[in-house]
C-alpha positions in Angstrom: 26.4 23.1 7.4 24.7 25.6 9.6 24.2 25.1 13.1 20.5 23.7 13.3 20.7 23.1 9.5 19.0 19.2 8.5 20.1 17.1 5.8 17.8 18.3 3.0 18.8 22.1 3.4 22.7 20.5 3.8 22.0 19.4 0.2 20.0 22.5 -0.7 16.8 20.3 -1.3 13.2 20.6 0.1 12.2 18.0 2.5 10.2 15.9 -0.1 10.5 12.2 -0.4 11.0 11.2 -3.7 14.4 12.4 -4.4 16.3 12.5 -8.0 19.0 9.8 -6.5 21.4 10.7 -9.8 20.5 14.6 -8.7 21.3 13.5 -4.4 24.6 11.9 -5.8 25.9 15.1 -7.7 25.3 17.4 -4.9 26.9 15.2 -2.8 30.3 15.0 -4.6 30.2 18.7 -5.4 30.2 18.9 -1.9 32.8 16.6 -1.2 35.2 18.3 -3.1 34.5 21.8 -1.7 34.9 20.1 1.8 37.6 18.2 1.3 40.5 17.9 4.0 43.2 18.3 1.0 41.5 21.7 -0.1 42.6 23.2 3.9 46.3 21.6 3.9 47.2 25.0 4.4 44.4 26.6 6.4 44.6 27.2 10.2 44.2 24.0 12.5 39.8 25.1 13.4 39.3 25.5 9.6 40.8 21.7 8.8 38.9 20.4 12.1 36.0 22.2 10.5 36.6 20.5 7.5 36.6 16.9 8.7 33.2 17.4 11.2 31.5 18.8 7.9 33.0 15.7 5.5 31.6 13.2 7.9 28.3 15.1 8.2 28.0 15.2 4.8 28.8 11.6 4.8 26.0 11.2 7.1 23.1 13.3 5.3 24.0 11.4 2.1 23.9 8.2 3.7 20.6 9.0 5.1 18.8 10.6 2.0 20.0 8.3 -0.3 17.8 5.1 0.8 13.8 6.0 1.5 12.9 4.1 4.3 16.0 6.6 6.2 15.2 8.9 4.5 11.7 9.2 6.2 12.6 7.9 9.4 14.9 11.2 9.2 12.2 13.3 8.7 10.4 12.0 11.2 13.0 12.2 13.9 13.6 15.7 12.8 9.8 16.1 13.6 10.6 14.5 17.3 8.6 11.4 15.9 10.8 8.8 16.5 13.4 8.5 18.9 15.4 5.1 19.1 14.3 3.1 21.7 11.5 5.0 22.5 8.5 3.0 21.6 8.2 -0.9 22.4 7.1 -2.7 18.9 3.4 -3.9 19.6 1.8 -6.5 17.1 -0.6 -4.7 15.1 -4.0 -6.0 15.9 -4.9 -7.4 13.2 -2.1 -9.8 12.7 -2.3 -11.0 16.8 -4.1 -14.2 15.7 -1.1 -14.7 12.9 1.6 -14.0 15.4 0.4 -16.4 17.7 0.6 -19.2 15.3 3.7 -18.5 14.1 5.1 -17.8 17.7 3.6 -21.4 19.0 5.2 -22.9 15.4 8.8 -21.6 16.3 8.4 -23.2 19.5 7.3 -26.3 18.7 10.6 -26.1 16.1 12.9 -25.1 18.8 11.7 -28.0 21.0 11.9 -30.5 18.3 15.3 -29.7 17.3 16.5 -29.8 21.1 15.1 -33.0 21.5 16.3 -34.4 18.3 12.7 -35.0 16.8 11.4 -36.9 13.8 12.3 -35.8 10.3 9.4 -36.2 9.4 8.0 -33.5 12.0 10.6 -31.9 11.3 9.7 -31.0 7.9 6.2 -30.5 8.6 7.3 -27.4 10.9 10.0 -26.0 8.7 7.1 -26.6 5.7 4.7 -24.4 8.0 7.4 -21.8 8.7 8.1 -21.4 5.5 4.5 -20.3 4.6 4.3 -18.1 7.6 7.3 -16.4 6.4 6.1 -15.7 3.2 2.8 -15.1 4.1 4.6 -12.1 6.3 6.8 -11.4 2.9 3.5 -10.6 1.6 2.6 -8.1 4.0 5.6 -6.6 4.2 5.0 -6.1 0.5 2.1 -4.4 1.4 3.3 -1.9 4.1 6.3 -1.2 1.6 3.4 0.5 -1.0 1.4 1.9 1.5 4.6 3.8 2.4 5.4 4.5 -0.7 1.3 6.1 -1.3 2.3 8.0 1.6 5.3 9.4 0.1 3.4 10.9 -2.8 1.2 12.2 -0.5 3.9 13.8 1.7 5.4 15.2 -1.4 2.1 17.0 -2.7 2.1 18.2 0.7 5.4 20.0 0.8 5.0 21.3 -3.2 1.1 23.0 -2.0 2.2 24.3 1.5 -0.3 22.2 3.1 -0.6 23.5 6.6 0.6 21.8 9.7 -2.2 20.2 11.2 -2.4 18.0 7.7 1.1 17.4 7.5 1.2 16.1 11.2 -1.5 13.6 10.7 0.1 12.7 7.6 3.6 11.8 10.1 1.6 9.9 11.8 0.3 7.6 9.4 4.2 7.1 8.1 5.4 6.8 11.5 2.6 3.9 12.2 3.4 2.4 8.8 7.0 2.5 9.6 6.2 0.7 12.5 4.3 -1.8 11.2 6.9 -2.7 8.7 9.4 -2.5 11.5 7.2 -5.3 13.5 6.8 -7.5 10.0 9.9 -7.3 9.4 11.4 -8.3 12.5 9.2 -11.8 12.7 10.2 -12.2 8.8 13.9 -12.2 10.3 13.2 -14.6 13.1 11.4 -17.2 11.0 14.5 -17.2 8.6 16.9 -17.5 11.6 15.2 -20.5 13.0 14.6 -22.1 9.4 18.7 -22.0 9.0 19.1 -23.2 12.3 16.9 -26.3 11.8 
């Protein structure tokens, strides 16, 4: 792997999103057996180094390309899009009023459980949560096809040689989407932590 060189060149593949997995997988263990450490048992001590750093990058890029929702994130990042830890996680505005509820429901469970409340209650609230949790199942549904309409679009794109200006805007809208699903699916997570715990 070059210096400067990104997963999808590593692999020899343009940076599109839909990927032929069976296609990804092949690459990768033709790869793996040019690179492996066994193939340089006899080469000087740089080229066997050199040939572990490139096995776990390769380990890496396929790692990364093999799953979507990485696989864009990557492309992203490699776009200085997204940086870890770089952007606080804002409720999207339209689900504030939703959020809310649910946020004053996992209260009201935390404080029933602490002070030992009525079953009864108790199932009321757990019987709520569960409906806010697959109301935000829903959603996340949602988010997970508008990502995947974006995809297409990336894709056509890349295969026309849109210019940059379109592309950007079209990073964007992932990078919000990715967002948004990041959010949902944080809240999802919560709910089903509490609903164990009760």
């Amino acid at each position: 792997m070059a210096a400067g060189a990104d997963y999808f060149s590593f692999f020899g593949l343009p940076r599109k999103l839909a990927l032929d997995t069976a296609d990804l997988e092949s690459r990768f263990h033709q790869l793996s057996w040019k690179l492996h450490p066994d193939n340089f048992a006899g080469a000087s001590e740089f080229e066997r180094e050199l040939s572990l750093e490139r096995s776990s990058q390769l380990n890496d890029a396929y790692r990364t390309l093999r799953e979507p929702l990485s696989r864009v994130e990557y492309l992203l990042a490699l776009a200085g899009m997204r940086k870890e830890g770089q952007q606080k996680q804002q409720a999207p505005p339209e689900l504030l009023e939703e959020v809310f509820e649910l946020n004053e429901s996992l209260d009201e469970l935390r404080g029933a459980r602490r002070s030992g409340g009525d079953p009864g209650e108790m199932a009321s609230l757990r019987k709520r949560l569960q409906g806010a949790r697959e109301n935000f199942r829903s959603k996340l549904g949602e988010v997970d096809g508008s990502l995947q309409h974006l995809f297409g679009e990336w894709d056509r794109t890349i295969e026309s040689g849109t210019d940059d200006p379109a592309q950007r805007k079209l990073m964007e809208r992932m990078n919000e989407a990715l967002n948004r699903r990041s959010y949902i699916r944080n809240l999802v997570e919560s709910v089903e932590k509490e609903l164990a715990e009760a």
